[in-house]
N, C-alpha and C positions, 0 to 999 in steps of 0.2 A: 526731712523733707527731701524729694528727689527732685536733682535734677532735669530741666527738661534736655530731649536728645540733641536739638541745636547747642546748648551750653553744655551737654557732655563732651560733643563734637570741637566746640571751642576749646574746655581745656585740654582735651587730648592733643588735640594740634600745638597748643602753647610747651603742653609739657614736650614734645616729640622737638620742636625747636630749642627748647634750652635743652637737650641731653646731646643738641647737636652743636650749640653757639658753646658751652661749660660742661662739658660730661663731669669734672671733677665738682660742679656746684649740684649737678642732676641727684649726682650717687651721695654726695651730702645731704641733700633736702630728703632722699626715696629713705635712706637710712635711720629706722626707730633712736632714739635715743635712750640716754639710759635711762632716763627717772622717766617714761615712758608707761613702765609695765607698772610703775609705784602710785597707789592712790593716793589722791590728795589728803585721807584722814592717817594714812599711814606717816604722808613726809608732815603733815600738822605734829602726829605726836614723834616725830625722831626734833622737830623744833622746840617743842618744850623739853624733851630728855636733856636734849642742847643746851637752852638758857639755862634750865637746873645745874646742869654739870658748871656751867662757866662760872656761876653765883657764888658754888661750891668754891669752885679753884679760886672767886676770887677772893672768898673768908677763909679761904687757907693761906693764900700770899699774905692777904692782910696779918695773917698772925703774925706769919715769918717777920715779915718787915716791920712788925708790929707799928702797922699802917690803919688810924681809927678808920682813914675813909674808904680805906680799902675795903675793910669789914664791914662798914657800911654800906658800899656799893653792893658787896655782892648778896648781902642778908636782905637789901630791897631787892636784887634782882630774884631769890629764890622765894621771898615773900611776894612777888609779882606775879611769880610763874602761879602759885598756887591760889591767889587772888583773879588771875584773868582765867584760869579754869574753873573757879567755883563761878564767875559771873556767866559765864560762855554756859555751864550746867544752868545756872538760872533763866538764863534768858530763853535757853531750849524750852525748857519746861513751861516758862510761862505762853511761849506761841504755842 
């Protein structure tokens, strides 16, 4: 939805005052950030790679320290991961 030219005109005024009151906040806000260019289904699955990995590390400390609940912790976290993606798959399918 476009702007109308009175509210273009407002923010251009707005921005043209803050790059004068904080040029250091201006060139902060104009500047993309990193996870910017990264789609939201890409940082979704770097998030499950994530929790998988931690699950892992943490049924591998568990052995070390031969820690049940360590083991335990992280065998639900990696059975979790794999549980909340078969439900997220079902739930697609059924809309």
């Amino acid at each position: 939805m476009a702007l109308a030219d009175h509210e273009q005109r407002e923010l251009d005024e707005i921005e043209q005052r803050l790059s004068l009151e904080d040029p250091r906040l201006a060139a902060k806000l104009t500047r993309p950030s990193a996870l910017a260019s990264v789609s939201n289904r890409a940082l979704r699955v770097l998030g499950v790679f994530a929790a998988y990995f931690c699950g892992l590390l943490a049924v591998m400390a568990g052995v070390t320290w031969s820690s049940v609940p360590l083991i335990a912790l992280g065998a639900l976290l990696c059975v979790g991961v794999f549980a909340g993606l078969f439900v997220h798959a079902w739930r697609k399918r059924r809309d």
